[in-house]
N, C-alpha and C positions, 0 to 999 in steps of 0.2 A: 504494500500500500504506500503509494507518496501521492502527496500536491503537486499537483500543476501550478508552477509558478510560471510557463510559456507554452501558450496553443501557435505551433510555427503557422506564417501564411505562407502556403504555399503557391502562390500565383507570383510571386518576384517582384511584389509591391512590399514585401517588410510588413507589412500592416500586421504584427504578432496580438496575439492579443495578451495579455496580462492582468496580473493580481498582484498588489503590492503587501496588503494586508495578511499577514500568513493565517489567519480563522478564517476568513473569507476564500478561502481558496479552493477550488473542488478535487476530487480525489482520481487517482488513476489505479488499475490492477486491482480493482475490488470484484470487476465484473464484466460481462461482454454482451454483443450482441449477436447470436446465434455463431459463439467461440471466437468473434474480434472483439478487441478488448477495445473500452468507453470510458467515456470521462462520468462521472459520478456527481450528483449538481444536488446538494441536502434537503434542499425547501427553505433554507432559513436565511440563511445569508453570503452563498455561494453565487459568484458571478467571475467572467472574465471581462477587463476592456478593451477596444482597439478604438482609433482613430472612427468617426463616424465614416461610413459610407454610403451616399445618395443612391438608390434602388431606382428610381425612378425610371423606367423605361431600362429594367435588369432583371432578372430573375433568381431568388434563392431556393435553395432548395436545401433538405437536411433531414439524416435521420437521427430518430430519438425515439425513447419508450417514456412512459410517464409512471412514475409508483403511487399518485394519486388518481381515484377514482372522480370521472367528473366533476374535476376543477373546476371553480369558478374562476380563476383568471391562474395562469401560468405562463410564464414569460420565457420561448425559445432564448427570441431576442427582443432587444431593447435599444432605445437610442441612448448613448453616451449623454445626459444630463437633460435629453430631450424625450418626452412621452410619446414613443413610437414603440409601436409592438406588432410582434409575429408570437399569436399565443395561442395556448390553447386553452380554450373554455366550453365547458360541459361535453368535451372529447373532440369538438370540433376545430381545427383550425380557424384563425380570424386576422384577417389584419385590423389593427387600430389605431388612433390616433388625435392630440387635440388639437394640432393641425393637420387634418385631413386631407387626405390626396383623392381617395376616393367614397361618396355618399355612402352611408346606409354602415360602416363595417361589416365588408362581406364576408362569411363562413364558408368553407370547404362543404359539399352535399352530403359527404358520409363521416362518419366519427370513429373514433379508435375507444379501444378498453383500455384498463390500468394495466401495466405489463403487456402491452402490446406494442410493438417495435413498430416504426412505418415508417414511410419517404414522406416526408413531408414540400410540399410546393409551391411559389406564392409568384406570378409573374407580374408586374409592375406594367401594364400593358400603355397608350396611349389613348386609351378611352375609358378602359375599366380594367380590372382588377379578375383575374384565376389564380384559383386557390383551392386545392384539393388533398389528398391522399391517396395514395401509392395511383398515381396517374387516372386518377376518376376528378374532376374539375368539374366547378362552376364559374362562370363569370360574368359579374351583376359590380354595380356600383359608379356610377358617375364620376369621371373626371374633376374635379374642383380645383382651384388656385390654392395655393400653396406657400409655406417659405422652404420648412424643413422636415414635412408630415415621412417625407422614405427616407431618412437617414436611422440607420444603425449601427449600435458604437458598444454593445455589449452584452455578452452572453449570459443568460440566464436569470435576467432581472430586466429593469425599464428604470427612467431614469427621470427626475422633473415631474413626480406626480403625489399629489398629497393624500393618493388614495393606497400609500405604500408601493413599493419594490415588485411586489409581486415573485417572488423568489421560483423558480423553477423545482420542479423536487421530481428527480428520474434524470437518468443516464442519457447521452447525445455522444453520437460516433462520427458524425459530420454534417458539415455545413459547407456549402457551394454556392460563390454568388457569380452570377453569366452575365459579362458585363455590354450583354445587348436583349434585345427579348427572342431569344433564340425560337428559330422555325421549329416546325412539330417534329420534324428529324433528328435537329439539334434535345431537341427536350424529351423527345424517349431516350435516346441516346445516354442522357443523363440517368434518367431514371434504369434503364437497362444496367448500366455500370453500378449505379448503387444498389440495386438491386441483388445484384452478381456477385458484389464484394461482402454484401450485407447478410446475402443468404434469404433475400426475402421476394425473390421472384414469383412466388405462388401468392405473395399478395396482388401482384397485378392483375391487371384484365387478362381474359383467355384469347383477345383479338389481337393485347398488346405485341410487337414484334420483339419486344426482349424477354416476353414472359417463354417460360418452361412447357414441353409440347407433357400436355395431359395424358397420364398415366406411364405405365413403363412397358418397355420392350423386353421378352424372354425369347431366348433361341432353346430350343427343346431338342437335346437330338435321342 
């Protein structure tokens, strides 16, 4: 068991994220996700920061399990000092925000269980907002003006809100942010890979082209 004191960015921006407070720091080699090993997030006061990054017309994507049952609010991500959020509540994915990018805070159409690992999805579109689980999407929600409603800047909490942190409480294996709104190619493509690494290809659709061909093959002789 150790703390993450550096989550590396791997895209060659530097953008690490970190924890300078050694309580606040989440745990690593506690646990895995279908045998890859996750970063461990308490619920209490676990968070990473990095430099904020504008979504807006980008796509993240990420998976995680939750060890609470139908959250009221939990916070993947969070803006760095600003109330942006990619959370989950009552199992659903949501984007939020009190400077809002787009109407209504849209939810993903299906929802996950407690201890239920998933790809998580959120595209930042030029009109509206898709937002789903393991590549099942909706997307609803109006465009609006903005200053800094897509900027996130920290793992596992939110930042700038008096309605508390919102602390994450469940494990996260990755997080990917596509710094365009990638075509439906590009975005199963994604999902296919984490999928593949993750071990969670039979969450997808059975039409998906990265999902797993149903059932198995025996040779008899």
């Amino acid at each position: 068991v150790s703390a993450v004191t550096n989550w590396s960015d791997k895209s060659g921006n530097n953008n690490d994220a970190t924890e300078s407070t050694t309580s606040k720091r989440p745990s690593t080699g506690t646990r895995s996700i279908n045998g890859v090993n996750v970063i461990d997030f308490d619920g209490a006061d676990d968070r990473m920061l990095f430099a904020n990054v504008a979504c807006y017309q980008k796509a993240i994507f990420a998976v995680f399990v939750s060890d609470t049952a139908a959250p009221t609010e939990e916070q993947v991500l969070g803006g760095n000092a600003l109330n942006n959020q990619f959370r989950l509540i009552q199992g659903r994915l949501q984007y939020a925000s009190a400077d809002t990018v787009y109407s209504g805070h849209p939810v993903s159409p299906t929802t996950i269980g407690v201890n239920e690992p998933a790809i998580a999805g959120m595209v930042f579109g030029t009109t509206a907002l898709t937002v789903g689980f393991n590549a099942v999407y909706a997307t609803g929600g109006a465009k609006q003006a903005f200053t800094n409603g897509d900027q996130y800047g920290q793992i596992g909490a939110r930042g700038n809100s008096a309605a508390g942190e919102r602390f994450f409480d469940g494990a996260i294996g990755e997080i990917v942010v596509i710094d365009r709104i990638p075509s439906t190619d590009e975005r199963q493509e994604i999902e296919g890979y984490l999928a593949n690494k993750w071990r969670l290809g039979r969450k997808l659709p059975e039409d998906h082209p990265y999902a797993p061909p149903k059932g198995s093959v025996f040779c008899v002789r």
